[in-house]
N, C-alpha and C positions, 0 to 999 in steps of 0.2 A: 432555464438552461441546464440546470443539474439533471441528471437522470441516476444521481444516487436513489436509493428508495427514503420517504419521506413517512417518519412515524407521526400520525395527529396524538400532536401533545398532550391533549385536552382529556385525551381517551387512555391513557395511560398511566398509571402510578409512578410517581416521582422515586416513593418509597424502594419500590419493586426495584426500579433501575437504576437503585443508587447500592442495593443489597449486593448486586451484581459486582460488586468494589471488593466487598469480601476476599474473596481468596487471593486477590491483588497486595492486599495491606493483612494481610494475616499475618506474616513471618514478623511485622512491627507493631504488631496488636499491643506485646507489652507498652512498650514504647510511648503508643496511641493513648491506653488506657490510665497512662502514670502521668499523662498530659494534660487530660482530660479532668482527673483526681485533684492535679494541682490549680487548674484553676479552677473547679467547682469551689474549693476548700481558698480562693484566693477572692473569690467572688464574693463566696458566705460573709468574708470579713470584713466587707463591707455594709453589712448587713449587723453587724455588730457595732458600728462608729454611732449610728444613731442611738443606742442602748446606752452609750455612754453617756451622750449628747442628755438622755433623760435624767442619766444620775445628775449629773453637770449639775442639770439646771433645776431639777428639785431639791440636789442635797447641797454641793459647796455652794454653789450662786445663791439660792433663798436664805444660805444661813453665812452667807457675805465668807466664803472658807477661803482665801487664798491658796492655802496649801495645797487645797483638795483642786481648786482651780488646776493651779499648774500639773497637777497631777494629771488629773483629766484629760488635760495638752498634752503631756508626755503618754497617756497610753494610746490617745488619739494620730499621736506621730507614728507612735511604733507599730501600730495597725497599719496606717497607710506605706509606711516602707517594707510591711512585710508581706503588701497584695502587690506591691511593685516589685520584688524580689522573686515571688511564687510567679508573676506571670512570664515576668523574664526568663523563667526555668522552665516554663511550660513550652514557650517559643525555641529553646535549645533542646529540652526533648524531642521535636518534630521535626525541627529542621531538614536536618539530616538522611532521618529515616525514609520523609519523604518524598525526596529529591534522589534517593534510592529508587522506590515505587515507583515514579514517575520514569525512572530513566528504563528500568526495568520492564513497563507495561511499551513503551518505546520503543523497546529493543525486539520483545514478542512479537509487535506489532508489524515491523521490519521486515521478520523472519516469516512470518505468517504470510505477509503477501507475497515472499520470493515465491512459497510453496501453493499460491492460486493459480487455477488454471489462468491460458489466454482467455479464455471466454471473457472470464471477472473484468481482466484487465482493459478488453475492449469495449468492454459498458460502462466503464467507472473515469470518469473526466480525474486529468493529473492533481488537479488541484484539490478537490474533494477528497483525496486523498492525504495530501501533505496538509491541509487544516488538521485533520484529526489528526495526526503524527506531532503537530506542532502546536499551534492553538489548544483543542481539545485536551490533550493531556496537561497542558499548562495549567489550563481553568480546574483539573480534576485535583494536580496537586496542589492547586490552591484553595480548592475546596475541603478537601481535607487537612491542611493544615489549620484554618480559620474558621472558616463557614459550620462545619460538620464540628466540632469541638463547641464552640460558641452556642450551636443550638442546643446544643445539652445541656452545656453552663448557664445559659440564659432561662433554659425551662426550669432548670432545678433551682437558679435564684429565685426567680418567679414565685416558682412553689414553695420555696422555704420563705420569701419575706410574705405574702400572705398567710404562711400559719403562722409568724411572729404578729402582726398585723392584727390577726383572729385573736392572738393572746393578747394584748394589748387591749383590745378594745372593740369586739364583733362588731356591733352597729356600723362604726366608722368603719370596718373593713366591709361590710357587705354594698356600701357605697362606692366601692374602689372595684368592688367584685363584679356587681351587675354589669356594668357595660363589655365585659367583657366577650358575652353571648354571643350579640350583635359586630362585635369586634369579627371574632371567628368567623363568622357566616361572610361578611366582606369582602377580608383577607382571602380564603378560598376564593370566592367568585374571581375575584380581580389575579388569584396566583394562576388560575388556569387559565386565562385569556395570556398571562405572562409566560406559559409555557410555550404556549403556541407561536409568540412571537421570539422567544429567543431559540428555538428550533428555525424558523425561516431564517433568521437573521447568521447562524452558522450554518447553513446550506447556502447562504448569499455568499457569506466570507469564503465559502470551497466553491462559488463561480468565479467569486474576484481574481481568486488567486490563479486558477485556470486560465484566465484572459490573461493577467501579467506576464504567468510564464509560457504562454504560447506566444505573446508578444515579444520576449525574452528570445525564445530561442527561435523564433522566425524573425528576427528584426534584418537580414536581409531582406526576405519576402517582402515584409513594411516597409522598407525604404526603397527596394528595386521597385517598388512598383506605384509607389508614392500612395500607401493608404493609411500614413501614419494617423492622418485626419479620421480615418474610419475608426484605425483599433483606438483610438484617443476619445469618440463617439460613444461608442462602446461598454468601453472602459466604465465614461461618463454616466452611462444610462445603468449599469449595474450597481454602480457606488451609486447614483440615488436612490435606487429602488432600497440598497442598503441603508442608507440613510432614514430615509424614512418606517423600516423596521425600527432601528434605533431609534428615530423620535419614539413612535405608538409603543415602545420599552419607556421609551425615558416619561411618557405620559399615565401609562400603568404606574410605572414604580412611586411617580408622583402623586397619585391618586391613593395607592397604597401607604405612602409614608403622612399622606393629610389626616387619612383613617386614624391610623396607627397616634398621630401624636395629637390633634384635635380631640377624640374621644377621653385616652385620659389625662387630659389636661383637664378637660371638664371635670372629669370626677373626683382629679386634685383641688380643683378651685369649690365645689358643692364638698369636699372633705375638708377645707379649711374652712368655711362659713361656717359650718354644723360644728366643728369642731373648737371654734371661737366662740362660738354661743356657750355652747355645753362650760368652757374653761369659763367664761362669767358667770355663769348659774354657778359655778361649782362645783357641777357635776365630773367633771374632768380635771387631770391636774395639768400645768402649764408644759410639766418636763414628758408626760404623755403624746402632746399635743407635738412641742418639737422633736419627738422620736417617731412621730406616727409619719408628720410630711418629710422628716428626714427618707427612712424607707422605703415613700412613696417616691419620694426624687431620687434614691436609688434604684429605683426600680424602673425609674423610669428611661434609663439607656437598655436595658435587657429587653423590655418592652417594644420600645420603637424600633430598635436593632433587629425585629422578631424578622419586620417586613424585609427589611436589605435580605438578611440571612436565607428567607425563603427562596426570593428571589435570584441568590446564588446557589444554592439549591437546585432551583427549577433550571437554570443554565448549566448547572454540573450533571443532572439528571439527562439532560438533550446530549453534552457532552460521551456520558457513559452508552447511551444510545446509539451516538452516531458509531464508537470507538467498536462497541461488540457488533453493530453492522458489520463490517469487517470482520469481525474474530468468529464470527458466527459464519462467516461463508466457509463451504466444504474444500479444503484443500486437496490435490492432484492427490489421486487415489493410487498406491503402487501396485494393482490388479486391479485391468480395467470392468468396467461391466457389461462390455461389448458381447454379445452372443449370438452376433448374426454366424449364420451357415456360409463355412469356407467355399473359396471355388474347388472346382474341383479338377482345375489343373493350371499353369498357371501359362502367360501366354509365349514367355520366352525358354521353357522347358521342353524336355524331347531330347531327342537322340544328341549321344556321345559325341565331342566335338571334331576329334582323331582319329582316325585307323589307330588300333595298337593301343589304346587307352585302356589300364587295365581295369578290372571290375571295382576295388574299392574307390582309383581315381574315379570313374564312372557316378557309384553309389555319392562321392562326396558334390562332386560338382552338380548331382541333381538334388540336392538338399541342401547343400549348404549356400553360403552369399546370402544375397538379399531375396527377400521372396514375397510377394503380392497374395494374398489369396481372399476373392474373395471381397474383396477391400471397399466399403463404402462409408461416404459420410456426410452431414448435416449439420448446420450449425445447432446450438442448443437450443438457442433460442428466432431460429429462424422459422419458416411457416412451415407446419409441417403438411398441409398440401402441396407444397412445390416441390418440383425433382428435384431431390440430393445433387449434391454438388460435386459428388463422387459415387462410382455406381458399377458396383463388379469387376474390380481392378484386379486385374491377375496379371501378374507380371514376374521375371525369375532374374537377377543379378546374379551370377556367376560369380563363385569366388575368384579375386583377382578384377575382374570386368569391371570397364568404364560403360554405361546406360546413360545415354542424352536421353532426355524428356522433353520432345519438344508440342507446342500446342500452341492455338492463336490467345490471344489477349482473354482473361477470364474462366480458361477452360481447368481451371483448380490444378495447374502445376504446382504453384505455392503451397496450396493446402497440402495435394499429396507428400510434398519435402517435410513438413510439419508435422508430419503424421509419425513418421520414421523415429526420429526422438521424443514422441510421443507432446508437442508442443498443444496438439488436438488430439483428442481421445476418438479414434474409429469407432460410428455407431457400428458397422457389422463387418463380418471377414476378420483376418487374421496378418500381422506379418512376425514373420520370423528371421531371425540373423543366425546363419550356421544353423537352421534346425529348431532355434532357441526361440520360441514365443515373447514377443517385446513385452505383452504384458504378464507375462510369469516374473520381470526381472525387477531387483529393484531398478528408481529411477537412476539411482545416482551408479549403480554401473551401466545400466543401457546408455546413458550420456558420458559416459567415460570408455565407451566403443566407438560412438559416434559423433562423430566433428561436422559441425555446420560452419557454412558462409552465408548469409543471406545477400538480397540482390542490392539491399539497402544496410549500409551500413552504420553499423552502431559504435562508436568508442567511449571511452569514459577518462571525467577529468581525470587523469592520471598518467605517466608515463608513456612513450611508444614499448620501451619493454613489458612495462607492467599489462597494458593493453592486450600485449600479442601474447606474452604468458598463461594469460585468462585458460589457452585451450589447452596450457600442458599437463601434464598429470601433476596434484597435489603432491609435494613434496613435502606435506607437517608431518605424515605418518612413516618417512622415509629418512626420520633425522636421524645421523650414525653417531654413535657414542665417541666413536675412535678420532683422536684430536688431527686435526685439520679436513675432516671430513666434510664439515660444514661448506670450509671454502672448494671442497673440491665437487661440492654438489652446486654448489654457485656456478663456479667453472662448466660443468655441463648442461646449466642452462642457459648460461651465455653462447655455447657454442649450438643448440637449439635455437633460440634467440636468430644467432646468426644466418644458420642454415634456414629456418623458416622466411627472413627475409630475403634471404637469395632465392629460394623459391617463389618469393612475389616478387623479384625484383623491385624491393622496396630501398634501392641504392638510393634515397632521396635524404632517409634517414641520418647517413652518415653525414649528411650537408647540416643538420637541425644546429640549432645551438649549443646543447648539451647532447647529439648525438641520438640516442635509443634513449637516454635519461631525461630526452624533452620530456615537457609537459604540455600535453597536444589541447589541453582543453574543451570546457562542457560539450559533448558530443563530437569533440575531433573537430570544429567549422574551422580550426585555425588551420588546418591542410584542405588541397583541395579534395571531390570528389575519387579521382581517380587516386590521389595515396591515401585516402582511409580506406577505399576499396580493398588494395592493395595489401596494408595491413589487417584487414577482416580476413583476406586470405591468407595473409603468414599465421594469423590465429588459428583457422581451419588446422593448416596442417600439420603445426609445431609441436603436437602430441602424437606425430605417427598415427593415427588411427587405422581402426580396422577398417571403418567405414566411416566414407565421407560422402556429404551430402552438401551440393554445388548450387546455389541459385544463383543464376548468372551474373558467375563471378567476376565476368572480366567487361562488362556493358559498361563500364567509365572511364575504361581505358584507350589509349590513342593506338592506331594501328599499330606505329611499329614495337610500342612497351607490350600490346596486347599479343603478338610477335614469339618477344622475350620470356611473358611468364608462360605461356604457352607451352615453350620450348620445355622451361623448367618444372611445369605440372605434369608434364607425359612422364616424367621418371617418379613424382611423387605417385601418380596416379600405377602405376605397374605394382606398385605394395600393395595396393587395399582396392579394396570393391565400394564403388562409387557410383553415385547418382547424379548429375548432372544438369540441370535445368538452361536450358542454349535457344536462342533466337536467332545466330546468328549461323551460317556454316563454317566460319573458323573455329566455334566451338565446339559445333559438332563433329569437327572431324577429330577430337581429343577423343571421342569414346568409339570403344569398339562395334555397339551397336545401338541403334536406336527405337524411341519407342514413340507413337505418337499419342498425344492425349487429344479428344475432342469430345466435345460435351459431357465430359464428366467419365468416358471411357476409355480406354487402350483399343485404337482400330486397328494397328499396325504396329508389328517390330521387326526392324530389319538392320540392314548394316543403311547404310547413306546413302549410296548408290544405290540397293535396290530398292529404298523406299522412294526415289526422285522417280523411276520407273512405273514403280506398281500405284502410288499414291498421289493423285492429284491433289491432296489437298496438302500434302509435306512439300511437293515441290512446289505447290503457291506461295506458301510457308516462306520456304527457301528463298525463293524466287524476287519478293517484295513485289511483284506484283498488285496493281490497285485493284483488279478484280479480282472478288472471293470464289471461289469453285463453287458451281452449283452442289447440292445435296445429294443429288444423283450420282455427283463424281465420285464422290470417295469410296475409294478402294482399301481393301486389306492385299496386302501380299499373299501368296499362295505360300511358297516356301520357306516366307523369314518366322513366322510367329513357332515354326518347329523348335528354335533354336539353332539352328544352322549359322554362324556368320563368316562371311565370307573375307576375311580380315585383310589378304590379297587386295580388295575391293577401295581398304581406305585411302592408297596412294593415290587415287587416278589422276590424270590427267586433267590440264585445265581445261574451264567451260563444266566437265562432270560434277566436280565437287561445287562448282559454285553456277549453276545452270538458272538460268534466263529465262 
């Protein structure tokens, strides 16, 4: 189900992609390292109880010492309360720091995906996502505060009790040493088969969580339509498939932990035999013998702990993988790389709209507004055999001017609105706002000129104010020093606020329970369609914009509310130059002229009335009509694509404006 990309674990360095952590934990490196210090030096010390254990037993015990006895107990204590002290410090070094890191790589991670394009976002399943956000970083800070620490402390106990070991007594330690070989060669095999499966097994957990939450927020869907039994199905059949990764884990790692502690058992039990014999010949002394399996039973947690450690490891390694999957995708570029060849005119351009218009009016209204040229595009990842989806779009919004877009089902309206604030990057052509190239700009002013509504509406748990605020201008850089400026900058976003919902006639608001301070929740389903619509429209226009971009704003509303905001959009729309996207003819008659899309072209612009005339397939459109105009039929208008609108034209009479 996932169609994130899938690294083979097998074929990859653990190492390489745990390295990648670096610059993450660098600013806590101290920290790290002072951690690390404490418990190699808390581990050693244990490593030292059995030395004692030798004196013990060769010097007070054989020579019956009480004194030295107790003694021996008392340094014996004071070693083990001070590896229990040292590790305890080593745990409140870490803590802190990285539970910083982790919130920190979180936060990046946040940021980073506001600033991918749509494209990412429409191949990358929600849940896939929120694992690595949540899961993933959990396992990373947990690898670095334990896992990643330990296997230092563990290799360097390792290595220090085998040179005590070698001092002691080579023979017996080359007994403890050999299996070691064949140890390694094991471990490997069985870690890479463990990579592979704790890779599938967190691309399982980012399907799971996919299915929940689409379960989640369709659970109308699931219940209007009684498939709880499907997604519950589902559900079922993906948790096993998880499941069963988790077994073939839990059957590795147990494989791994048999290696790990069978082997040297064995070469503790062949170390105590040889080394019982030797102690009766003579050859060896007693307090030798109890320092040597001391050692070795210390060593033997470092040892067996090797396999867990890898193991976490190998899951922190998939973790880091998944996480830079993400961080590694190319974010929205603020100059695009589009270099297709402009039109070379655009289709609602041409003569001056007035007698008496003087020359600079003239120069401005044919340059400035919204402008098409040239305009085509493709998805990134779509075939690139097949016709573009968009394809020589010239088109000219006049500043000031309302542009209906209208086309039948499919014909890239949506896309071209997307295009405008740059939601999709134009493979070729050009648009410009007043003259100004959208991608010469940054983004974050070209979307702070341009205000959208989509056809589907979006809210967020949070406020109906906060919601409908989303499009007004940031006011952090706008904070005035001078005392009560704050509440008087409050004060005029309440009355924005205001005005914006009188513009949607979103009088429903005042009914809520705390008013505009409701809490509409996840996705706004706590209202219906028609007042989230509604509010997506007070958001549009609640920042004034210069340019506004309309996908059929008002498709969920009832006639006579659809009526009301209508009424009150003709006065919003008189400020700014706007684009349209209308199915209906009450919406079309909001704009001054119209444009028609079909197959991925502009065939027509005219006013309303004379595209019902010139174009058969606008007034099919119109019309609702069940049959589609032949291909033959469509027409361009002779006169409208000059630029000419006839604005006289939009009153007409009934039967005109809604023709049959």
């Amino acid at each position: 189900m996932s169609t994130a990309p899938i690294s083979a674990a097998g074929k990859r360095s653990a190492v390489r992609s745990l390295l990648r952590l670096w610059p993450c934990v660098r600013p806590v490196r101290t920290r790290l390292f002072a951690a690390a210090g404490v418990a190699i030096v808390a581990s050693c010390l244990s490593l030292v109880i059995p030395l004692v254990l030798k004196w013990l037993v060769d010097g007070p015990v054989a020579d019956r010492d009480t004194r030295g006895i107790q003694l021996g107990a008392l340094v014996v204590l004071l070693l083990g309360f001070a590896e229990a002290l040292l590790f305890g410090l080593r745990r409140w070094l870490v803590a802190r720091p990285l539970a910083r890191v982790e919130a920190t790589m979180r936060a990046e991670l946040y940021a980073h995906l506001q600033r991918l394009p749509l494209s990412f976002h429409d191949r990358w399943p929600s849940g896939q996502l929120l694992s690595r956000g949540t899961g993933d970083l959990a396992m990373l800070r947990m690898f670095l505060q334990f896992p990643l620490t330990f296997l230092v402390v563990n290799v360097t106990t390792i290595v220090a009790g085998f040179l005590i070991l070698l001092w002691q007594d080579w023979q017996l330690a080359l007994v403890l040493v050999l299996p070691v070989f064949p140890l390694v060669l094991l471990i490997s095999h069985y870690e890479a088969r463990f990579g592979v499966a704790a890779r599938r097994s967190q691309d399982q957990v980012g399907d799971l969580t996919t299915v929940v939450e689409e379960s989640v927020l369709g659970i109308r869907i699931v219940k209007g339509f009684g498939r709880h039994r499907n997604q519950a199905n589902a559900f079922r059949e993906l948790a096993g498939e998880l499941r069963g990764t988790e077994l073939l884990k839990a059957r590795i790692l147990a494989a791994i932990w048999a290696i790990i502690t069978v082997i040297p058992e064995l070469a503790v039990g062949a170390t105590l035999v040889i080394g019982s014999v030797r102690v009766a010949e003579g050859d060896l002394s007693a307090g030798t013998l109890v320092a040597f399996l001391s050692i070795a039973l210390a060593l033997r947690w470092p040892v067996e702990s090797i396999g867990f450690l890898l193991s976490m490891s190998q899951e922190a390694a998939t973790a880091t993988d998944r996480y830079f999957e993400v961080m590694d995708q190319e974010p929205e570029r603020e100059t695009s790389g589009a270099t297709g060849t402009a039109g070379t005119g655009a289709a609602g351009t041409g003569a001056a709209g007035a007698e008496g218009t003087t020359a600079g009016e003239t120069a401005e209204r044919s340059t400035g507004g919204l402008r098409f040229e040239g305009v085509g595009f493709r998805f990134p990842d779509g075939d690139t055999t097949a016709a573009p989806v968009l394809n020589g779009i010239d088109l000219h919004i006049r500043p000031g001017e309302t542009m209906a877009l209208v086309g039948a089902t499919g014909s890239g309206k949506t896309t071209l609105t997307g295009l405008v604030p740059r939601l999709h990057e134009m493979t070729e052509g050009r648009i410009t706002l007043d003259g100004e190239d959208i991608t010469a700009m940054p983004r974050e002013r070209l979307r702070s000129l341009v205000s959208v509504a989509f056809e589907e509406p979006t809210l967020f748990s949070a406020t109906v104010a906060e919601n409908v605020l989303m499009g007004a201008a940031d006011g952090a850089d706008d904070t005035p020093d001078a005392p009560g400026a704050g509440t008087a900058r409050a004060g005029e976003r309440r009355a924005e606020l205001a005005r914006a919902l009188d513009v949607a006639q979103a009088g429903f608001v005042d009914r809520l329970p705390q008013g505009a301070d409701t809490e509409v929740g996840e996705q706004g389903l706590s209202l219906s369609g028609g007042q989230r619509q509604r509010l997506a429209l007070a958001r549009a226009v609640v920042g004034r914009p210069r340019f506004l971009v309309l996908d059929d704003p008002l498709s969920a509303l009832d006639v006579h509310t659809e009526a009301l905001v209508e009424a009150a959009l003709r006065r919003v729309l008189a400020d700014t130059t706007a684009l349209v996207v209308a199915h209906r003819p009450s919406t079309v008659l909001l704009a001054d002229r119209v444009a028609l899309l079909s197959d991925g072209r502009i065939t027509a612009v005219g006013t309303h009335q004379e595209l019902l005339r010139s174009s058969t397939e606008y007034a099919w459109l119109m019309s609702g009509a069940e049959r589609a105009p032949a291909p033959d039929d469509h027409q361009d208008i002779g006169g409208a694509s000059d630029g000419r609108s006839d604005h006289s034209g939009l009153g007409a009479g009934p039967g005109e404006g809604t023709a049959r």
